[in-house]
C-alpha positions in Angstrom: 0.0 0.0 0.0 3.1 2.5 0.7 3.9 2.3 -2.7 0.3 2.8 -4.2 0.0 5.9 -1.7 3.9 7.2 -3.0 2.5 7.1 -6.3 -0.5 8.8 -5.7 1.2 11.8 -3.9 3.1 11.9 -7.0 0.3 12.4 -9.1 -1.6 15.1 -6.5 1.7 17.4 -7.7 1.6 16.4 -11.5 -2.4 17.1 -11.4 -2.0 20.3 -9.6 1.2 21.2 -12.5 1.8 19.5 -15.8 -2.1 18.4 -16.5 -3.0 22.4 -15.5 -0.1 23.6 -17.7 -0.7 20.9 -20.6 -4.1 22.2 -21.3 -4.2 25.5 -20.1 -6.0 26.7 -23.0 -9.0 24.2 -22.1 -8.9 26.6 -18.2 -9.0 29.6 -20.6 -11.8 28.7 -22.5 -15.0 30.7 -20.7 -12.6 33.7 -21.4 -12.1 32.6 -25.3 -16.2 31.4 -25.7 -17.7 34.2 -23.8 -15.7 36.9 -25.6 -15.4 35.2 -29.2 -19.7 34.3 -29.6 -19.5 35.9 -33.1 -19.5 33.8 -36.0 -16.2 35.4 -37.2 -15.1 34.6 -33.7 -16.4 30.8 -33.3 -14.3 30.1 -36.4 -11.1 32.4 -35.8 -11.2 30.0 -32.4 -12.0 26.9 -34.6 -8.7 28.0 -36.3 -6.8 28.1 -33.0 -8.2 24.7 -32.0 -7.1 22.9 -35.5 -3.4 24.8 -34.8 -3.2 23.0 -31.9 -4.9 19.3 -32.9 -1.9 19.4 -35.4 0.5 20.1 -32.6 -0.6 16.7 -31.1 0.8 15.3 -34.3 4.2 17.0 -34.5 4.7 16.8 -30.8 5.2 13.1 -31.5 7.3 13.2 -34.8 9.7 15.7 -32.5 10.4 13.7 -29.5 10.1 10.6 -31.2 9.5 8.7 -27.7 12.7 10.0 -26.8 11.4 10.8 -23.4 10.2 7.2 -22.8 13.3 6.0 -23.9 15.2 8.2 -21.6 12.9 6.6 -18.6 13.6 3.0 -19.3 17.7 3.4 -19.9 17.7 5.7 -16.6 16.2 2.7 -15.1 18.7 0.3 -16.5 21.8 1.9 -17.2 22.1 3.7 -13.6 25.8 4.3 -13.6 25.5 6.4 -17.1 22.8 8.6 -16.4 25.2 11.9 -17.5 25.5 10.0 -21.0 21.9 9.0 -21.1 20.9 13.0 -20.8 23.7 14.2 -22.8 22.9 11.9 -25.2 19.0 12.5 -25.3 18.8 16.4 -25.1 21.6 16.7 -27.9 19.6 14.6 -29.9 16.3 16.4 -29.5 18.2 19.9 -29.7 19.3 18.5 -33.4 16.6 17.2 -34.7 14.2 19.9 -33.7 16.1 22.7 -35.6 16.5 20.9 -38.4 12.5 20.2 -38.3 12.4 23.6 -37.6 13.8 24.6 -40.2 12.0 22.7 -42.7 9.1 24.1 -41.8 9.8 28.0 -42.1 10.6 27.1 -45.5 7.4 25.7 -46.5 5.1 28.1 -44.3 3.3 29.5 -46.9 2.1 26.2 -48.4 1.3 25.0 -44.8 -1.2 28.1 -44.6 -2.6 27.3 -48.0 -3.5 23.3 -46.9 -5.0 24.9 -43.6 -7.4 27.1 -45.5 -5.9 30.4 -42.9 -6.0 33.0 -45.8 -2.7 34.3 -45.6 -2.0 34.2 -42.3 1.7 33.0 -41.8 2.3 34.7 -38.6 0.0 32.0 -37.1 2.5 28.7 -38.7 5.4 30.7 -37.6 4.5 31.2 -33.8 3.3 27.7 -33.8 6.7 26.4 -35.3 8.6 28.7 -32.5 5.9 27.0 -29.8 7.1 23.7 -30.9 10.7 24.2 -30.4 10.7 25.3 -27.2 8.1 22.4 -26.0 10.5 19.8 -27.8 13.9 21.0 -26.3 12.3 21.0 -22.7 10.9 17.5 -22.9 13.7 15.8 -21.5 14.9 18.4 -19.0 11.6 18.2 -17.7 11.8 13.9 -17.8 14.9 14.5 -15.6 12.5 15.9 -13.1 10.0 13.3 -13.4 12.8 10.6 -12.7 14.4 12.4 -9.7 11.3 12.4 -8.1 11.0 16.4 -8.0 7.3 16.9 -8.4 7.3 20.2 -6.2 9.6 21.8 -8.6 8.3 20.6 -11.5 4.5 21.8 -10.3 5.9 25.5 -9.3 7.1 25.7 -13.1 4.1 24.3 -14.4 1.7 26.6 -12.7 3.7 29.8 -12.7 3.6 28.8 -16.6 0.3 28.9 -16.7 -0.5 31.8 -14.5 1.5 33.9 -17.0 -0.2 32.6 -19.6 -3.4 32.8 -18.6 -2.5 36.8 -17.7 -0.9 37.4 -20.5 -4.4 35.9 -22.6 -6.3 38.1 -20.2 -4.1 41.5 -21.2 -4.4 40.7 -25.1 -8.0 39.9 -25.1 -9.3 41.9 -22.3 -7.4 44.8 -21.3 -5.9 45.5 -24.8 -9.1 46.3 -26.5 -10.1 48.7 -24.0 -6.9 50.9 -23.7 -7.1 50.5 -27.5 -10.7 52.0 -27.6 -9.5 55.4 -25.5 -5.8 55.8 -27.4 -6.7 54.6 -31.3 -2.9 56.0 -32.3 -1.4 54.6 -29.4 0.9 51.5 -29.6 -2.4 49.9 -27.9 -4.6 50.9 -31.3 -1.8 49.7 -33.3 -1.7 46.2 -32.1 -5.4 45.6 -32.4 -5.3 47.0 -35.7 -2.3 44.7 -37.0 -2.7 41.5 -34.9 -5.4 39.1 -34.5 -7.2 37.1 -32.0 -5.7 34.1 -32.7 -2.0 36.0 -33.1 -2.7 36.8 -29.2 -3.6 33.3 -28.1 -0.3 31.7 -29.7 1.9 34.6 -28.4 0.8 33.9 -24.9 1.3 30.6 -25.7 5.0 31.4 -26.5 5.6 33.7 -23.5 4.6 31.0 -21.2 6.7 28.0 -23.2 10.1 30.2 -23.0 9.6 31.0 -19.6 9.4 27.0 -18.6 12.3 26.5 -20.5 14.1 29.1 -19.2 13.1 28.1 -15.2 14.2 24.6 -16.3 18.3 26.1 -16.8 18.9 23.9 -13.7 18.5 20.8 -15.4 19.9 21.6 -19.0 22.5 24.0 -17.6 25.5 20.9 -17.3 24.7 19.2 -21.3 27.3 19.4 -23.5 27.5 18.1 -26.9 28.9 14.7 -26.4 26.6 12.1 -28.2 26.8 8.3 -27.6 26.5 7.1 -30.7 25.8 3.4 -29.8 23.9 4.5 -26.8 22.1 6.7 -29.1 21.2 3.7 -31.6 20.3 1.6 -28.9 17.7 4.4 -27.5 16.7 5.5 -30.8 15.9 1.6 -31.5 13.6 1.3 -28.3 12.0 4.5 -29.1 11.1 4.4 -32.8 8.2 2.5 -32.1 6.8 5.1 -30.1 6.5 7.4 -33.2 4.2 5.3 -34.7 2.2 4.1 -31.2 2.5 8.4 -30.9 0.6 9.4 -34.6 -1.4 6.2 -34.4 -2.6 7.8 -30.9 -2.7 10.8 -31.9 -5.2 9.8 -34.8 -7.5 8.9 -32.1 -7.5 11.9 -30.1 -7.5 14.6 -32.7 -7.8 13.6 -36.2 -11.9 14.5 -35.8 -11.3 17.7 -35.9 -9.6 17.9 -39.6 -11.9 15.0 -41.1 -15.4 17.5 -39.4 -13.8 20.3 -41.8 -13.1 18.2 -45.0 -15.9 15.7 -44.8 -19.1 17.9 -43.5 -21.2 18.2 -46.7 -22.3 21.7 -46.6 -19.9 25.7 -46.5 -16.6 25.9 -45.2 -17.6 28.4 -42.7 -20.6 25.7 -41.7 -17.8 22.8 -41.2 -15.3 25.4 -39.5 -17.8 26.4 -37.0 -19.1 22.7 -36.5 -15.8 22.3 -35.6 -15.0 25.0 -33.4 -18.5 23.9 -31.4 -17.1 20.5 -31.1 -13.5 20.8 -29.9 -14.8 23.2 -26.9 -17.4 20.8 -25.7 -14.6 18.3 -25.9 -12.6 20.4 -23.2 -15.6 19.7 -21.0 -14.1 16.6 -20.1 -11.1 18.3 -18.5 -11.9 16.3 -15.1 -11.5 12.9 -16.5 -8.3 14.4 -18.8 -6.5 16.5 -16.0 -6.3 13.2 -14.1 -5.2 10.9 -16.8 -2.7 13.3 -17.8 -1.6 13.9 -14.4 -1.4 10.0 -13.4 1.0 9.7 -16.9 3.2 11.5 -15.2 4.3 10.0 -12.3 3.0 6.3 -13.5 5.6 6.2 -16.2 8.7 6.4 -14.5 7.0 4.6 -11.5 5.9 1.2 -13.6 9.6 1.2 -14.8 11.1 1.5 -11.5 8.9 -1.4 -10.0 9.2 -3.8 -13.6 11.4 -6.0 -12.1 9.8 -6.7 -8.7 8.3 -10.0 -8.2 4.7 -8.3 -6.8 4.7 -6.0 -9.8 1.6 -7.3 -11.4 -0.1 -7.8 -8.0 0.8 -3.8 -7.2 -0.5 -2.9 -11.6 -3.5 -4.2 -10.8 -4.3 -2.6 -7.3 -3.7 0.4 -9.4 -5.7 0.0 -12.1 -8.8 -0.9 -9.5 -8.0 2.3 -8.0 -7.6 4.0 -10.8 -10.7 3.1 -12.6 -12.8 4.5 -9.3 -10.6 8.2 -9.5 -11.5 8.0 -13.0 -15.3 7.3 -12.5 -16.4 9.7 -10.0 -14.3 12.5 -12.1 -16.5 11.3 -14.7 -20.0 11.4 -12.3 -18.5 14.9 -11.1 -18.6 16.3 -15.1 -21.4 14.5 -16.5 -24.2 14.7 -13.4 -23.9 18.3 -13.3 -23.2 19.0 -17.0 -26.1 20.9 -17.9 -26.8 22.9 -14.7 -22.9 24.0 -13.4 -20.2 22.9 -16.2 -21.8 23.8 -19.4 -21.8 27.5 -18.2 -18.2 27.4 -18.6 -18.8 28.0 -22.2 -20.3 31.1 -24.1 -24.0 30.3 -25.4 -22.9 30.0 -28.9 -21.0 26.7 -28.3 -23.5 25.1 -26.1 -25.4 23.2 -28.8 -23.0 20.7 -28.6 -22.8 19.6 -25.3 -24.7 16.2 -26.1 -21.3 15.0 -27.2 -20.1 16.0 -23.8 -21.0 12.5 -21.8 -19.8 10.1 -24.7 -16.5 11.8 -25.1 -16.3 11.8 -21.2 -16.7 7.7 -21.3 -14.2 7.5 -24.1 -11.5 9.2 -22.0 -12.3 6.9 -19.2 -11.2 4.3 -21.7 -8.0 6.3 -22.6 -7.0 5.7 -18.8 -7.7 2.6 -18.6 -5.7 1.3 -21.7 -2.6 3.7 -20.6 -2.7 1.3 -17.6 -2.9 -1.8 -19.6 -0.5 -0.7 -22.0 2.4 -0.8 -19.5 3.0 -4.6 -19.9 4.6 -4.0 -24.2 6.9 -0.9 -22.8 8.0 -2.8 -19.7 8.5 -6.3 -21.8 10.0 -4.5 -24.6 7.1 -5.8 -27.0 6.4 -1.8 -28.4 5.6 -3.3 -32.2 2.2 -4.9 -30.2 1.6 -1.6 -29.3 2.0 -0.4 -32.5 -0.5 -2.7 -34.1 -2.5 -1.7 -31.4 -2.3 1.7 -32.1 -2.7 1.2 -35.6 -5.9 -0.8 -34.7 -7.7 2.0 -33.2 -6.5 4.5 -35.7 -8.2 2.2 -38.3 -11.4 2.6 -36.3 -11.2 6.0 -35.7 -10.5 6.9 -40.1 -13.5 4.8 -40.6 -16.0 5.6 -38.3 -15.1 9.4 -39.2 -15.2 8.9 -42.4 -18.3 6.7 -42.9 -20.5 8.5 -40.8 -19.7 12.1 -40.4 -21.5 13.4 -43.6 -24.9 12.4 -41.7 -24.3 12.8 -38.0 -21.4 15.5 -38.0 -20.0 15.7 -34.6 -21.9 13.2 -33.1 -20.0 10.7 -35.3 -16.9 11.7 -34.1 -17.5 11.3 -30.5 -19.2 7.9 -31.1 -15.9 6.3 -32.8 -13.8 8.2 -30.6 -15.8 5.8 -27.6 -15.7 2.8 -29.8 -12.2 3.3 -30.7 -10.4 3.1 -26.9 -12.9 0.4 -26.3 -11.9 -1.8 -28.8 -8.0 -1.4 -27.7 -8.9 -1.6 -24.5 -10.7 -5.0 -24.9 -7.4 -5.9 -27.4 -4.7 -4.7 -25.0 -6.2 -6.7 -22.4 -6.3 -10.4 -23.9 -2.9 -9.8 -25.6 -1.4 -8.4 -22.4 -2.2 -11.4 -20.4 -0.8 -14.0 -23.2 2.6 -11.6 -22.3 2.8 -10.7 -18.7 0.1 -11.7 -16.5 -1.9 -9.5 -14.4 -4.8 -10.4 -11.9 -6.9 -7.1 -12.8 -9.9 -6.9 -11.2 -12.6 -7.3 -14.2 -16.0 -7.9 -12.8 -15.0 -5.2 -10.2 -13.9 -2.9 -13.0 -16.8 -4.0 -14.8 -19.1 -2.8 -12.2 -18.2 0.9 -11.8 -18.0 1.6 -15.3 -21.8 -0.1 -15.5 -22.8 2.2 -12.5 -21.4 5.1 -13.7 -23.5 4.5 -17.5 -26.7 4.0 -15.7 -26.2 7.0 -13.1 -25.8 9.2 -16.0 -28.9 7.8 -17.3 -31.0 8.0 -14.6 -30.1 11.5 -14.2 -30.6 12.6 -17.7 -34.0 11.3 -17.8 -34.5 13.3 -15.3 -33.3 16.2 -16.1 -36.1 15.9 -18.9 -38.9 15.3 -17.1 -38.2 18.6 -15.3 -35.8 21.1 -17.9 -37.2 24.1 -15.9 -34.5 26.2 -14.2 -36.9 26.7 -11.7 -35.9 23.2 -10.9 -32.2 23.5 -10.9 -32.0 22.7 -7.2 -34.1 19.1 -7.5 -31.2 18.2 -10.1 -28.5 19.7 -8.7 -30.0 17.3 -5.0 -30.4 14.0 -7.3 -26.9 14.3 -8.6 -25.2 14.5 -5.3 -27.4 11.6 -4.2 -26.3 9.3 -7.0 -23.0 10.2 -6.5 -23.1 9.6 -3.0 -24.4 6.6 -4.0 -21.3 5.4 -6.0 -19.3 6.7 -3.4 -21.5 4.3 -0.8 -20.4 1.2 -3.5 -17.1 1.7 -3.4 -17.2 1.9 0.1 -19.0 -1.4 0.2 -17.1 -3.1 -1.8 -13.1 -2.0 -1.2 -14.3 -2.0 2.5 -11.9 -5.0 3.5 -8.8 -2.9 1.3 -10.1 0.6 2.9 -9.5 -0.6 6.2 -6.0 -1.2 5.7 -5.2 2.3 4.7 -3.4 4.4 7.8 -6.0 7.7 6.6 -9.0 5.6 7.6 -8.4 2.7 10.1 -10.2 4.9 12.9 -13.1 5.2 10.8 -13.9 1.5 10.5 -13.3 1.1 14.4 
């Protein structure tokens, strides 16, 4: 249990720091929805959105799993950790110029294929962005594996504080001191720069700053590559790149197919688009923790691969897991329509019926990072490439079958279908590979009771829409979720008792 509750305190730090910093823009997006409810503005933040759903993709081509690799050798080449970093950072740092590089030179045609009417600015301050997120990927992994999740969550938030103030002077402030001084430097800027120009400079402030707090950890490289130490990580890591797209086909490639497939105007599919990737962010809950619990379970499953009581310990955490991740998912999807869909503008809101599928989907993405420890700790990553390349397969078809007729619904239903189906795979094959005594029926169980919670609550919340009723539905939520809460009580009773925290409460 010590090392169940070690982990967890790790991921209390990472949840309050990376997952916060990661998708900062999903914390911003009242400000972005309530401000941009114009057409002209739902698509210039549609635009935004699609900048950064192609980020996901280069991200991956960047590091090339190069932080995962740098996890695993850490873990088994102890005495040549200097080598390891030396070796990984200097790798990143030339590769990512010379990606760079390549793609200032075709930024114009890169502008053309995005449909962003002259707008280079925008591929050239998302370039910059990705530079500065590649090169601090494995200064930042050196944190992870020296167990410094303080400092890593004081540069993570103090990131996103200053970009979060920096959104709030562009779109807020700057229009107004604009308004009173039009041939000010104030006028000027509102005159030459757009929206979506703010929203990718702040973007940039706050990425240079984390690279720049994180001069303790890079400040000792030098430029000594391992060559055979490189080939061996580079040959571990390659996988990853397609496990990475093939993943990253799953979680955004909706967005692009909603723009080229939707049988009706550009500005039609654009703004279909926008609608759907802020509802998505609705299911921040679920996605903070999962994000959050990547961070410290990565380093933390290699650490504990070669104890004997591994799988025993896997599978408490997955049971354990699968609860955090269930009531996150009861906390969003109970209360969706009276508290979180407020937290967008009223021009995005017709979309929130995609809200409680997409939620369930990203339960599944949890659950199948869990399960997919076994191929990284076994060294089996081409499984998880045809994994991978399984659900990607769904995800293209579904899309592209089924999104002329139901538009965004489509895309959230393959998007559920899609980690279900690996989930299910990753399962069977895992326990041909390395065995572990998950807990299935109990699994099973919460993530039925979760489904028919929601239900039960969304029925209601028909037979009485009236606001004047908000506080009946806001009473039967907190009921059923007291009433998972009373399940899980029940059943881990036996395992709660055991835990220091609350002994005296089962006296």
């Amino acid at each position: 249990m010590s090392e169940v509750k070690k982990l967890a305190g790790q991921t209390i730090w990472y949840g309050l720091s990376s997952v916060v910093a990661k998708l900062s823009i999903n914390l911003l997006t009242p400000i972005f929805t309530y401000i941009l409810s114009t057409p002209e503005g739902v698509i210039s933040l549609g635009r935004v959105s699609l900048i950064y759903s192609y980020f996901a993709f280069l991200n991956i081509l960047f590091t090339y799993g190069m932080e995962t690799a740098y996890f695993r050798f850490n873990n088994t080449h102890k005495e040549d950790r200097r080598n390891i970093f030396n070796t990984s950072f200097g790798s990143l740092l030339i590769s990512t110029v010379i990606f760079c590089i390549t793609l200032f030179l075709f930024n114009s045609d890169i502008d053309r294929f995005l449909e962003f009417d002259n707008h280079v600015e925008y591929i050239n301050l998302a370039i910059i962005i990705l530079f500065f997120d590649t090169i601090q990927t494995v200064p930042f992994a050196r944190l992870r594996n020296e167990n410094k999740p303080r400092k890593y969550a004081f540069i993570r938030v103090t990131g996103v504080a200053i970009n979060i103030l920096s959104v709030v002077f562009f779109m807020v402030l700057l229009p107004k001191l604009a308004v009173n001084n039009t041939d000010s430097i104030w006028g000027m800027m509102t005159r030459k720069y757009s929206v979506v120009t703010f929203i990718l400079f702040s973007n940039l402030i706050q990425t240079v700053f984390t690279f720049l707090a994180l001069f303790k950890e890079w400040k000792d490289f030098t430029f000594k590559i391992d060559r055979t130490l490189w080939k061996k990580m580079f040959q571990y890591s390659s996988p990853m790149i397609i496990i990475g797209l093939a993943g990253m086909v799953n979680e955004v490639i909706d967005r692009q197919m909603l723009i080229k497939l939707i049988d009706n105007t550009k500005e039609y599919a654009q703004t279909v688009q926008s609608i759907y990737s802020q509802n998505y962010k609705l299911s921040i809950v679920v996605t903070m923790f999962i994000t959050a619990f990547r961070m410290a379970a990565e380093p933390f499953f290699f650490s504990k691969a070669q104890d004997k009581k591994a799988p025993e310990l896997y599978a408490r955490i997955m049971k354990w897991f699968v609860v955090t991740v269930c009531i996150a998912y009861l906390l969003t999807a109970l209360f969706l329509d009276d508290i979180w869909i407020k937290w967008l503008g009223p021009s995005y809101r017709s979309g929130k019926f995609v809200v409680p599928i997409l939620l369930l989907a990203n339960v599944f993405t949890g659950i199948y990072y869990n399960l997919s420890t076994w191929y990284k700790i076994t060294d089996k990553m081409r499984i998880g490439v045809v994994i991978t390349l399984l659900g990607a397969g769904i995800t293209f078809v579904g899309n592209y079958l089924f999104i002329p007729e139901f538009e965004m619904l489509a895309s959230a239903w393959t998007t559920l279908v899609c980690y279900a189906s690996m989930v299910i795979i990753c399962y069977f094959w895992g326990q041909k590979y390395y065995p572990v005594p998950y807990p299935v029926k109990r699994v099973l169980t919460y993530l039925t009771t979760i489904v028919v919670l929601y239900f039960i609550q969304h029925n209601l919340g028909i037979l009485f829409p009236d606001k004047h009723y908000i506080l009946l539905r806001l009473s039967s939520g907190l009921a059923l979720l007291l009433f998972f809460l009373l399940l899980v009580f029940k059943l881990e009773k036996k395992e709660l008792q055991g835990m220091p925290l609350l002994r005296k409460y089962f006296k």
